[in-house]
N, C-alpha and C positions, 0 to 999 in steps of 0.2 A: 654460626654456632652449631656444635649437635642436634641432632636431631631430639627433641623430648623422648622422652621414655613414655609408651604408651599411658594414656590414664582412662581412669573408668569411665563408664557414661555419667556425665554430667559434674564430674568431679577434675579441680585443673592438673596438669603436670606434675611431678616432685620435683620441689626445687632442687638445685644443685648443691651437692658437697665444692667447699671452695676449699685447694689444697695450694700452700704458697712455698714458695723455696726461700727460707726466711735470712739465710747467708746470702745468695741472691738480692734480693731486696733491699737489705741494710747495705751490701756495697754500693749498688747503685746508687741510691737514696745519698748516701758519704761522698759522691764524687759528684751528685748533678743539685743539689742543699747546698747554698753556701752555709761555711762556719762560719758565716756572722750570728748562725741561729743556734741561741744559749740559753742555760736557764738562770734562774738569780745568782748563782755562782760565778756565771761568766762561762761556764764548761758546756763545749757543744754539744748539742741533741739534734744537728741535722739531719742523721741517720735514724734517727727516733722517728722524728715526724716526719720524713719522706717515705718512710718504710709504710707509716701506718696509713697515710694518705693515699700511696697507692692498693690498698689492700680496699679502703673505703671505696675509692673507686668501683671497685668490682664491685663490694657486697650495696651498693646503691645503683646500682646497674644490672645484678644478676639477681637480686636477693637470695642469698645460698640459705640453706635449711642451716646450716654449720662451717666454721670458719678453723681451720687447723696448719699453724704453723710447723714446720718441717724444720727442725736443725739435724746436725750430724757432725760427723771427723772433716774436716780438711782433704784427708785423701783415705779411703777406704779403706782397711786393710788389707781384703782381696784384691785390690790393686795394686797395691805397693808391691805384695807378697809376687805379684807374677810378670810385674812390670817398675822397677825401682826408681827409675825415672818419672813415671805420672807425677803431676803436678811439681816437680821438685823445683822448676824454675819462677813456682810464685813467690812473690816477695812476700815479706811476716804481714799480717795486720798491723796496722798505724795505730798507735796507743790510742790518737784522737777514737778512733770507731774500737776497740779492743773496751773500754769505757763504756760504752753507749751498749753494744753487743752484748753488758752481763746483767743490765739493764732493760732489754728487749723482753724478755720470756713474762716478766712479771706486768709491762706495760701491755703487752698484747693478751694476757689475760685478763685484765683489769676490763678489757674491750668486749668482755663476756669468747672468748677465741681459745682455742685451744692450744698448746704448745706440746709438741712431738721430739723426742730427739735419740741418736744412737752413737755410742760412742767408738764404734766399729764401724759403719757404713755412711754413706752420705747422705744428706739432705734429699738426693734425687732419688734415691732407693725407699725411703718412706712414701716420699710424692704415687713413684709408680706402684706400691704396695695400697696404698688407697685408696690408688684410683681402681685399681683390680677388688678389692673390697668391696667398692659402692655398687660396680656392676655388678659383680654375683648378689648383691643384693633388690639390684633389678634399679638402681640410682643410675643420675648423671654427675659427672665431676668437672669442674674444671681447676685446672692447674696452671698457677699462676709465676711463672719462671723466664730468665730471658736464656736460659738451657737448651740449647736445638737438640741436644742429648735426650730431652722428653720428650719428641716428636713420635719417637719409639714408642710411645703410649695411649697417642691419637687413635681413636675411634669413634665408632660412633653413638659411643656414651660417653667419652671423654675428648675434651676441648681443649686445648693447650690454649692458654693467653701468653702470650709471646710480648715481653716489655719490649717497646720501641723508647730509644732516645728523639727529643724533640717533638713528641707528639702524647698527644692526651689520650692516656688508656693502650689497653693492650692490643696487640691484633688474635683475633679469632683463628685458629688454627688444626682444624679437623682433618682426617684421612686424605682428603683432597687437595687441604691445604697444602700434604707433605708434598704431594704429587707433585704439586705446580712447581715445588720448589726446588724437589730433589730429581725428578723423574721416577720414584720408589713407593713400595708400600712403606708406611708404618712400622710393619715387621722386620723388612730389610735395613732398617739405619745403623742396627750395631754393622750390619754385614758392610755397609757402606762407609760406617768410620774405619773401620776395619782397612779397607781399602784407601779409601783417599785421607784417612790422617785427621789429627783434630790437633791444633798445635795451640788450643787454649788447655790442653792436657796435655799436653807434651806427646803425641802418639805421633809415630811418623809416616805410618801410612805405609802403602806398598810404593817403592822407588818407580818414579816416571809415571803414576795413574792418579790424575786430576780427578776430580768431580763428575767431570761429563762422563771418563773411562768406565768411574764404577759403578758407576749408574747405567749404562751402557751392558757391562757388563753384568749385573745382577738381573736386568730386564731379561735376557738370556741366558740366564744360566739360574735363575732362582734365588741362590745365597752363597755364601762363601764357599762352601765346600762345594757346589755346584761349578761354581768359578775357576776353583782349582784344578779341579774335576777335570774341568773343558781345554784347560791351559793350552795344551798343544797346537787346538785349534786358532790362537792368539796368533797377532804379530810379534815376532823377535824379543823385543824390548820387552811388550808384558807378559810375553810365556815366561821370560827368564825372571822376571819379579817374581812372579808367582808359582813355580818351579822354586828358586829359591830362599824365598822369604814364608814359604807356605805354614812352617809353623810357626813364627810370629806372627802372620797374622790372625792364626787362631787365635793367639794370644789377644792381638786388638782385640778381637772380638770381644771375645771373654769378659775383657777390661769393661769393654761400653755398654755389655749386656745390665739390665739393671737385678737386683738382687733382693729376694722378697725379705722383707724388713719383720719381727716384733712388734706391731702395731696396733692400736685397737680402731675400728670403726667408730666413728663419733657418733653420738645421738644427736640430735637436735638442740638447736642450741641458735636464741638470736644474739646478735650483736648488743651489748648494754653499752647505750649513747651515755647514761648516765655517771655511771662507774669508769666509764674512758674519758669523760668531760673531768671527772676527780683528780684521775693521775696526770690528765695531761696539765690542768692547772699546778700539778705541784711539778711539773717539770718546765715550767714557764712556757707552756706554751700555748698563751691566753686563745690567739683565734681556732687553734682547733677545740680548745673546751669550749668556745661558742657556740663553734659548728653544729659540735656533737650535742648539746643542750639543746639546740634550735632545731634538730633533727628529729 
């Protein structure tokens, strides 16, 4: 995890701002929750309570000063507008979680949590606006997504929690982490999707340069326009990508850079075990009102 934020003599840390990618969450939650879990209706809430049990997770593990859910658009406008293909090959929302989703904002406040949302930009544009918030405030954030799109954010006041499938809790994912993973700073990922393509967005990257290429090549040459910059120096194949693809992939870039959001910094704020044991009893979903009573 990050490193804490200095604290005074004799006084501990500040806890962390917890920021969650709440689109994120609720798919996951809908695909890995069986819909056998309903409430007195018979109508699914597996997206309900996988979403909010992962979120407990952290704030029983980090204890954040404040908990703020993140929604937004589907697909940003500034994306669309300069790449009309982003995201166009996801399929609609499943009515089952479309249900459940206009249902989320009032349950996760219910949990003393915040709810964020923009009707222009995404989900990850608020995240990375926050997390840039708590810093200049001299805070730590972590950000809770399974987005490698927010890696671009890691530092060393902010912690990406990265959802793993099959495993309990997120992984911890600082400046370092990106390292290991990409060969890059933090800075460099838009430069890197940029390059090697993100085909959960529909990006397609520069023709013929993998992962190791761009990575390879940003170590060297800094960032994109660095890269381009150097082309000549390239072999055959990716001088001629990058030679000719050179203003699309400014365009990538553009696309993956995050965008600062209308946002406000939360105040402090705990989690209310009590008021989330409420609604989650009126959504049938007795054992987490236990939880939360018992907690």
């Amino acid at each position: 995890m990050a490193p804490p934020a200095p604290a005074a003599a004799g006084r501990p840390a500040p806890a962390p701002l917890l920021v969650c990618d709440a689109p994120g969450i609720l798919y996951r939650a809908f695909y890995s929750v069986p819909d056998s879990v309903t409430d007195a209706e018979g109508a699914p809430v597996n997206a309900l309570l996988g979403s909010v049990n992962q979120v407990l997770w952290c704030v029983e593990r980090y204890r954040p000063r404040a908990v703020m859910l993140c929604f937004g658009a589907e697909s940003a406008a500034y994306r669309t507008a300069a790449y009309p293909p982003y995201h166009a090959a996801r399929p609609p929302m499943p009515d089952a979680l479309a249900a459940q989703w206009a249902k989320a904002p009032a349950f996760y406040e219910a949990l003393g949590w915040s709810v964020a949302s923009d009707e222009l930009l995404e989900a990850d544009d608020l995240l990375g606006t926050l997390a840039g918030l708590e810093t200049e405030a001299g805070g730590r954030t972590l950000i809770l997504t399974g987005d490698r799109d927010m890696f671009q954010c890691a530092g060393e006041a902010v912690t990406v929690l990265l959802q793993r499938s099959g495993r309990e809790g997120p992984e911890e994912v600082g400046p370092e982490g990106v390292r290991e993973r990409y060969g890059i700073r933090p800075a460099q990922v838009p430069d890197f999707i940029a390059l090697r393509g993100d085909p959960s967005d529909g990006l397609p990257g520069a023709r013929g340069i993998g992962p190791k290429t761009a990575a390879e090549l940003l170590r060297r040459h800094g960032d994109l326009e660095g890269v381009i910059g150097g082309a000549r120096d390239e072999r055959p194949g990716v001088r001629r990508a990058l030679f000719e693809q050179a203003d699309a992939l400014r365009m990538f870039r553009d696309v993956a850079t995050l965008r600062r959001a209308e946002v406000d910094r939360p105040a402090d704020r705990p989690t209310d075990r009590e008021g989330g044991a409420a609604a989650a009893r009126e959504l049938g979903m007795n054992r987490l009102a236990e939880r939360l009573a018992g907690g």
